[in-house]
N, C-alpha and C positions, 0 to 999 in steps of 0.2 A: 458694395452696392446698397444702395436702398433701401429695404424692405417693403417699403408700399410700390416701388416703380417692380420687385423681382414679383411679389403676388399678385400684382396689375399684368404683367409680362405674362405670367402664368396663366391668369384667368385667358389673354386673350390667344393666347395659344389652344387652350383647350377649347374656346368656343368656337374658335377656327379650324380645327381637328373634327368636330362637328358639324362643321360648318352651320353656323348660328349665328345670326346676325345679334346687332346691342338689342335689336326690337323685339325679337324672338327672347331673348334670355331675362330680358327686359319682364315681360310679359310672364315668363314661367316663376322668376324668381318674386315679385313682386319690387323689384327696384328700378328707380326712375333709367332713362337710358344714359341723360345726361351724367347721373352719379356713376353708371357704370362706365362708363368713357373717359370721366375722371381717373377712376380708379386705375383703367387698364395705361392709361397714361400713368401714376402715380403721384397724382394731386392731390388723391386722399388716401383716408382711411378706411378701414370696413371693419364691423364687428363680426364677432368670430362665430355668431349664432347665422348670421348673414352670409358672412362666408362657408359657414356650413351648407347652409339653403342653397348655396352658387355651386360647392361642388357636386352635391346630391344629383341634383338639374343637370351638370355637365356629365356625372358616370366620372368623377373621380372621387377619391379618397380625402378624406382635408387635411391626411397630413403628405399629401403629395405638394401642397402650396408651401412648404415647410423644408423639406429635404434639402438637403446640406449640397455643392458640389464636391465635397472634399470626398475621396474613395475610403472605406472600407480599410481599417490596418492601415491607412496613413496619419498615424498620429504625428501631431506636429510637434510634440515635447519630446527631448531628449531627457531619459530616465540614466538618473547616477549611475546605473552598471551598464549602460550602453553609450558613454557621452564619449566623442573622439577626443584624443587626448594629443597633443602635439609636446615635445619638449623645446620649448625657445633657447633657453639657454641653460647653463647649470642649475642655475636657478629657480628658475621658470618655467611653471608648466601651464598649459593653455588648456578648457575644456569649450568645446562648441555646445550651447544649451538649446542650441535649436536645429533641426533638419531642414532638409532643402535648402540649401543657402548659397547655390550657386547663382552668380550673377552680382549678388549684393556686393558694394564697399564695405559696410557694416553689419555684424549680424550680433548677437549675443554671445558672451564671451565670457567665464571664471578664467583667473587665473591666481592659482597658488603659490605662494613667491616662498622658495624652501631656503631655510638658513644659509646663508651662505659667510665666508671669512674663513679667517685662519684656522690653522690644524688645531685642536686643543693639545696646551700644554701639558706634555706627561712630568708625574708624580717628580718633586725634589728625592734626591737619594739620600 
């Protein structure tokens, strides 16, 4: 997504949670309403001193317009002593380098391809 349409989203949630019209916040924060209308659409941009001034105003945090959806412990990397491992074939071994990958065609894949052929030949007598 975005980032100016998810901090625009944000803002007008929270001044709706408030319930504060553009003209009211308009007013408190010293920004046109038009600019702010923009924003809560994500037509623009806003500086971070500004958007500080926006959350003060609203009773939130400013890193609440930041916050990730991804939860807590769901990291999305698979680390080398956790990676699933499949055997294809004798030869072949598959590591999965990413989680959550149900649903996909494609996902991110190692494969280790081990020697494979004849037996070696033992020592002439």
């Amino acid at each position: 997504m975005n980032k100016n349409i998810d901090i625009g989203t944000k803002i007008k949630k929270y001044r709706k949670d408030k319930k504060y019209t553009l003209k009211m916040l308009s007013e408190q924060t010293g920004l046109s309403i038009g600019f702010l209308s923009q924003l809560e659409r994500g037509m623009t941009t806003i500086a971070i001193d500004s958007l500080a001034n926006v959350a003060r105003v609203l009773g939130v945090e400013l890193a609440d317009f930041f916050e990730s959806d991804t939860k807590a412990g769901s990291d999305p990397v698979t680390h080398g002593y956790d990676m699933p491992m499949t055997q294809i074939g004798p030869e072949i071994i598959q590591y999965t380098l990413s989680k959550n990958v149900e649903g996909y065609n494609l996902f991110p894949r190692l494969f280790y391809l081990l020697p494979f052929g004849e037996e070696p030949e033992s020592e002439p007598e």
